[in-house]
N, C-alpha and C positions, 0 to 999 in steps of 0.2 A: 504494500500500500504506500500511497505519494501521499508523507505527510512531513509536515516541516513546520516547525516551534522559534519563535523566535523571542527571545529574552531583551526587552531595552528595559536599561538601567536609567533613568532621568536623572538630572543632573550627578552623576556617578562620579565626576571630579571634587565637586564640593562633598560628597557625602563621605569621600575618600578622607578629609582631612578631618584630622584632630580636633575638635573644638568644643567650645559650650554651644549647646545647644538654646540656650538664652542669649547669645549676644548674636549683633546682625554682622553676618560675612557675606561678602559677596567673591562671585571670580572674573574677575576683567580680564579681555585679551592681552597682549603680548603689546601692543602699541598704547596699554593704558587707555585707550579712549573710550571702551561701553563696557557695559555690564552683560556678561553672560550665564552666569548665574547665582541663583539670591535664598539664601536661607529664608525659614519662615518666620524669623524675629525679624530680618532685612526688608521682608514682604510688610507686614506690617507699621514701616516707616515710611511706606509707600515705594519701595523701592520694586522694580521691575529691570527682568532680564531685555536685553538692546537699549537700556537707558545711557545716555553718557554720564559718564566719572564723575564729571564736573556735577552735574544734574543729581546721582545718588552721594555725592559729601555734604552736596547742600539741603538733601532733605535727613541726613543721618550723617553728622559730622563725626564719630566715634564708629563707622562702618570698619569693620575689618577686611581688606582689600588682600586677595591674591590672585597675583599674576598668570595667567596659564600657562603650564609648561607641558609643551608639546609630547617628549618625550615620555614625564610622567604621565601623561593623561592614555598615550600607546602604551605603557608597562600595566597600568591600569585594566584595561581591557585584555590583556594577555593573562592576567591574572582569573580574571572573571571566565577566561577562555579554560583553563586549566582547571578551573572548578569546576565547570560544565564541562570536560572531558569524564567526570565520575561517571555521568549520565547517559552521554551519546558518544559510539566513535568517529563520529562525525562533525567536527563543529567548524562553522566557518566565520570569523570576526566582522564586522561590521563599525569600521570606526564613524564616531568616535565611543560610541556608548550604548552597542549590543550584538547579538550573537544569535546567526543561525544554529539549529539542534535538527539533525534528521531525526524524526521521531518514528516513521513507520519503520523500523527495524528496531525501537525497544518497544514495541508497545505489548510483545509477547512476554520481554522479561518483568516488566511492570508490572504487567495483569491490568492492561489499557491507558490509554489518552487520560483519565482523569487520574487514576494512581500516578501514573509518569509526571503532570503538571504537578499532583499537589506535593512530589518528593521535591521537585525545586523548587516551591515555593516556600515548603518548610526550612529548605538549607539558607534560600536566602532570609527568611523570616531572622534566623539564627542569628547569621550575620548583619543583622538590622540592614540589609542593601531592599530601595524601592526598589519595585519592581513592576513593568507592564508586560503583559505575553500574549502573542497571539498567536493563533494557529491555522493553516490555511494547506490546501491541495499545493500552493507552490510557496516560493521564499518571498516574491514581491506581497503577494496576499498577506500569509503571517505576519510581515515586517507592517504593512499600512495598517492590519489588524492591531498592532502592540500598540504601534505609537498614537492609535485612536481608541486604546483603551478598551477597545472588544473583545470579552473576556468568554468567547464561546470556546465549548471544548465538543465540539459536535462538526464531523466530519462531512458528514452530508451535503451532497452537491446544491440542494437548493435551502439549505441554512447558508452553507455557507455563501451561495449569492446573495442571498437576503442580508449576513452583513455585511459585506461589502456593498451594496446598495446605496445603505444609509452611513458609509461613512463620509463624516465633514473634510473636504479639504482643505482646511486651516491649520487640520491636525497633523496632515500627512507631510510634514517637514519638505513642503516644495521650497523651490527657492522664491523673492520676492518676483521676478518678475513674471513667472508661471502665475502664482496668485492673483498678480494685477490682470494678466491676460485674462484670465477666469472670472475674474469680476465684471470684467466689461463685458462680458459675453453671458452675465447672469449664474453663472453654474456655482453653485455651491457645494453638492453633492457628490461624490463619485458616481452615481448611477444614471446623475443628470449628465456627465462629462461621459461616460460607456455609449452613451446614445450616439454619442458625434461618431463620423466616420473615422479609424484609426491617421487616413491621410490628411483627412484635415485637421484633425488635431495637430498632426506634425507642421502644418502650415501655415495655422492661425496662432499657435500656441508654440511649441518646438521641440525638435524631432528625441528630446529626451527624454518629455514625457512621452511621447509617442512609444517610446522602445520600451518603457516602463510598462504600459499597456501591452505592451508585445507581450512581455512577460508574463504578465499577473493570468492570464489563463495558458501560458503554454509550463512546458515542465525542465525550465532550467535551470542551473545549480546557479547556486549566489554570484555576484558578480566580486567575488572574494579568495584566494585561495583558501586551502584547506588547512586548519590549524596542525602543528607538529608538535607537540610539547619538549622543553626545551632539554637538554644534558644537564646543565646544574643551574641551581635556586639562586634567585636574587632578586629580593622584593623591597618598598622600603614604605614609608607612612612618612606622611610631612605634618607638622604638627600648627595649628591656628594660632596659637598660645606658646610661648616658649614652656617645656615640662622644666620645671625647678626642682621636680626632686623625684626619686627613682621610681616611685608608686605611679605616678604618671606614664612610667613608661609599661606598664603592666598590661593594661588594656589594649593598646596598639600594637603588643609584642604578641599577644593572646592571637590577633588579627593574620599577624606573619605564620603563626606556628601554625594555624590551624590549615591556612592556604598550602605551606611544607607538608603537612600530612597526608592533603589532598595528593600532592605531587610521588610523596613515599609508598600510600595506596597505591596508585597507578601502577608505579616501576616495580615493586615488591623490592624496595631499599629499606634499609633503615641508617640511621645515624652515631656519629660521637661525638662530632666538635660542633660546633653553632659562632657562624662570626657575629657580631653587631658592630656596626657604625655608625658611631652618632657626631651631629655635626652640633657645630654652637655657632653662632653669629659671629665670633672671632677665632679664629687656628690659633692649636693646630684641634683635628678632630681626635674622640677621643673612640679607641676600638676595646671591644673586650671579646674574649675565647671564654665558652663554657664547652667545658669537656666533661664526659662521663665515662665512668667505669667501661660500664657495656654498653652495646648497640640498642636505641631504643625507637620505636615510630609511631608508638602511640600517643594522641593527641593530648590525654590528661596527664600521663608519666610527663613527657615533653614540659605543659606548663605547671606543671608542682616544680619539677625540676628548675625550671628557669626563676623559679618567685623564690626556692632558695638561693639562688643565684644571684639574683639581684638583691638580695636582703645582704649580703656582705658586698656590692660594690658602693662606689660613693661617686656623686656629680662634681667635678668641676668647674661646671658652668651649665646654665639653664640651655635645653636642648630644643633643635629645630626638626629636626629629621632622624630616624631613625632606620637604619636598614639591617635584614636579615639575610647573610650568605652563606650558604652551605656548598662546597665542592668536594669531597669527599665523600661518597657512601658505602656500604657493603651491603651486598646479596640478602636478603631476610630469608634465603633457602636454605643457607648455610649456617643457619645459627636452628634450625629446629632441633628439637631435643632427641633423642630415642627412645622409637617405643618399646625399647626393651628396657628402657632404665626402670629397676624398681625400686622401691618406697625407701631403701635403704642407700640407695644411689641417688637421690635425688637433688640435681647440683643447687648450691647455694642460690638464693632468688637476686635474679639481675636488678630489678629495680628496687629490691632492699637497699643494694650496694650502689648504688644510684644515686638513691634520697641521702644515705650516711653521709656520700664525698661531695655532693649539693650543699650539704648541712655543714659539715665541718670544712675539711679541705682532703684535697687526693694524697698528701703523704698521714694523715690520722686514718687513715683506713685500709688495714687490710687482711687480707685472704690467707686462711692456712693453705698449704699446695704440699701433694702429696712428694716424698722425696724416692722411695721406692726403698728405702733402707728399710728390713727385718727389725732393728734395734727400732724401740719406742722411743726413746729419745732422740734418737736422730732419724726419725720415719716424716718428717712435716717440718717443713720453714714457713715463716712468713713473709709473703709480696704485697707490695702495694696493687690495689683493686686493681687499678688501672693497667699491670702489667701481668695481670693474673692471664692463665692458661684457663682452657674451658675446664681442665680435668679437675675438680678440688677433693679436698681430701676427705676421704669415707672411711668407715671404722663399722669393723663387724660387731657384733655385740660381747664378744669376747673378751674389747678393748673399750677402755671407759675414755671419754672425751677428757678429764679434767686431771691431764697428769701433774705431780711433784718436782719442779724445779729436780731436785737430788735425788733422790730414794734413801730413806733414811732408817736406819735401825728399829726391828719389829719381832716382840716376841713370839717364838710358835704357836704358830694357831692351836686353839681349839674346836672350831667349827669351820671345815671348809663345805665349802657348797660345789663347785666345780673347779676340774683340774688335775693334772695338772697341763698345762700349754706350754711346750720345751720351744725356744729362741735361740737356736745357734749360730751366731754370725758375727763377722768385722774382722774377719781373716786380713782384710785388702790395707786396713790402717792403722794395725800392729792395737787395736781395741778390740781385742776376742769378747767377746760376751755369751755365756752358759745359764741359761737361768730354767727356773721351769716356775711358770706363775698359775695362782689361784684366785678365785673369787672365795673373802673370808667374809662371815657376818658380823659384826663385833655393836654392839648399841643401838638394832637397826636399820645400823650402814655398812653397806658391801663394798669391802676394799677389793685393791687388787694389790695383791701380793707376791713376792717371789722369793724362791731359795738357790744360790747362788754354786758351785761348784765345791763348794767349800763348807756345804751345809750351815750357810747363816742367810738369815732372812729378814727382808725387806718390805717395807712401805711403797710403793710407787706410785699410787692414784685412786681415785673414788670415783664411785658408779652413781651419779648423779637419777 
């Protein structure tokens, strides 16, 4: 089935930034001279999108003014592309502010057209992003559907003429002089403009909309290439308000991770370093590395992780921008567990060891690792988390986890429970060791014991 979804995001540059949502920001072009878009505290100063500069200072002199940046505003929709990659593998950008989704190839994985919309609309709900969508037999249809706000999720050839009929072409983002043409000639409607003959639209009107109309019933792909998502991550957030202190940076880094996760999903990666860069209004810019133990890709480990992390850095200087880079990943195939490990093997939990070296720091933590030596005292060293081997150290039940610095002088038992366990070994570094150990009961606690070649006997550890 030909069916095609298209996502436009309204003003998606402003919504992108930082701000209170109490104060009035607007975003001006690049030449400073009009307003392109206007918060809804800016709206209520009377400020409107195509106003000049001059014209919104003088009705809201405390307007907070940004400049548009091309660049971010293309990163911006590459982002939004990437997140809509979860859902279609198909998507194709439309700058500056939405996205074709082929939709009749998920519409079996979804369980239909309204399951499929309302999964993106809840992602974007999440992400607090507006959102219009429309859906249409081609991509011009959907696209005139979104940006007029016709919120039909019904296929059907004579719905969907019916809306397309009644949509306003005021909404349908022609350029000014298409409009004025259409005015003069009465037409307000697309169904009133359908009537005319295709060539004379092109003649009275011009041949762009004409081709438009070419489109909107025949079955072309977007006049877009096809989105690729990219080899490695790098997002940023600009902030309305300089963040003065690290809390500030919480919510906008939450923004970053959650978009990385998207991307981790996809590739079946996961991670360990995370760059940040943050810029201040005077250099130099300041960077930070958060590194973890193990490899991690899920989205809540990620920000618990990162809020300890920020909880021990400190600002410099109040911050303008903030960006998230990651080039480095590994495989998430390569880190599954086996299923033959059992209850007794069970390796230490990655994101215990995570939260510990987030909380504290990477040399206060680490890992017993098995040595392969016979002798208990020298069977385990300890490595920092971070340079630990997957293998950690396991203990049969034979061997109690909480040994004695020394072994220390122990009279013969009276009650052995089990044993005995003979240890012969250390030929290789002139430390022979001969023992043979027991489990003894002595006050309701089970030691573990041994007697030595020489028939004298030892303390070494407790059976927790």
């Amino acid at each position: 089935m030909n069916a095609w979804l298209y996502l436009y995001f309204p003003d998606m540059y402003l919504h992108s930034l930082v701000h209170d949502y109490h104060s009035p920001v607007i975003v001006i072009t690049q030449d400073q001279q009009r307003v392109v878009q206007v918060s809804a505290a800016a709206k209520q100063c009377g400020i409107r999108p195509d106003m000049p500069l001059a014209s919104a200072l003088f009705l809201c002199p405390e307007v907070v003014c940004h400049t548009l940046n091309q660049e971010y505003a293309e990163q911006l929709l590459q982002q939004r592309a990437l997140w809509a990659y979860r859902y279609s593998a198909q998507i194709f950008p439309d700058p500056a502010d939405g996205l074709w989704l082929e939709a009749g190839s998920m519409l079996r994985l979804f369980g239909g057209i309204e399951a499929f919309v309302n999964t993106l609309k809840d992602g974007c709900q999440q992400h607090q992003w507006p959102l219009q969508y429309g859906l249409g037999l081609t991509p011009v249809s959907a696209r005139w559907q979104a940006l007029a706000d016709v919120q039909t999720l019904s296929l059907n050839t004579v719905q969907q003429q019916h809306a397309l009929q009644t949509l306003p072409l005021d909404k349908l983002h022609l350029n000014d002089a298409q409009l004025l043409a259409l005015q003069r000639l009465g037409i307000q409607h697309l169904g009133e403009l359908l009537q005319l003959p295709l060539a004379e639209t092109g003649r009275r009107i011009c041949p762009q909309l004409m081709q438009q109309l070419q489109q909107l019933h025949g079955q072309q792909k977007p006049p877009s290439s096809l989105f690729t998502p990219p080899l490695k991550f790098s997002e940023k957030v600009i902030f309305s308000h300089d963040a003065e202190h690290r809390n500030g940076l919480f919510f906008p880094l939450a923004r970053l991770l959650d978009s990385l996760c998207g991307f981790l999903h996809h590739h079946q990666l996961s991670v360990r370093w995370l760059a940040l860069r943050l810029l201040h209004r005077e250099l130099p810019e300041t960077r930070w590395l958060f590194s973890f133990a193990n490899h991690e890709y899920r989205y809540e480990e990620l920000l618990q992780l990162c809020r300890y992390q920020l909880d021990k850095q400190s600002l410099r200087a109040p911050v303008t921008e903030l960006q998230l880079s990651v080039t480095q990943f590994t495989s998430r195939q390569h880190e599954q567990a086996s299923c033959l490990t059992t209850d007794d093997q069970t390796p230490l939990s990655g994101s215990l060891i995570n939260r510990l070296q987030a909380r504290l720091s990477a040399s206060q933590v680490s890992v017993l690792q098995s040595t392969g030596d016979p002798r208990p005292e020298a069977s385990w060293q300890a490595q920092p988390a971070d340079e630990s081997v997957t293998d950690s150290l396991s203990r049969t039940g034979d061997w109690p986890i909480w040994l004695l610095p020394e072994p220390v002088p122990y009279p013969p038992p009276a009650d052995i429970i089990q044993g005995p366990l003979r240890i012969t070994s250390g030929w290789w570094d002139n430390r022979m060791t001969r023992r043979d150990y027991y489990q003894v009961m002595q006050d309701e606690q089970l030691l573990w014991v041994f007697r030595d070649d020489q028939k004298r006997w030892f303390l070494h550890g407790y059976f927790s």
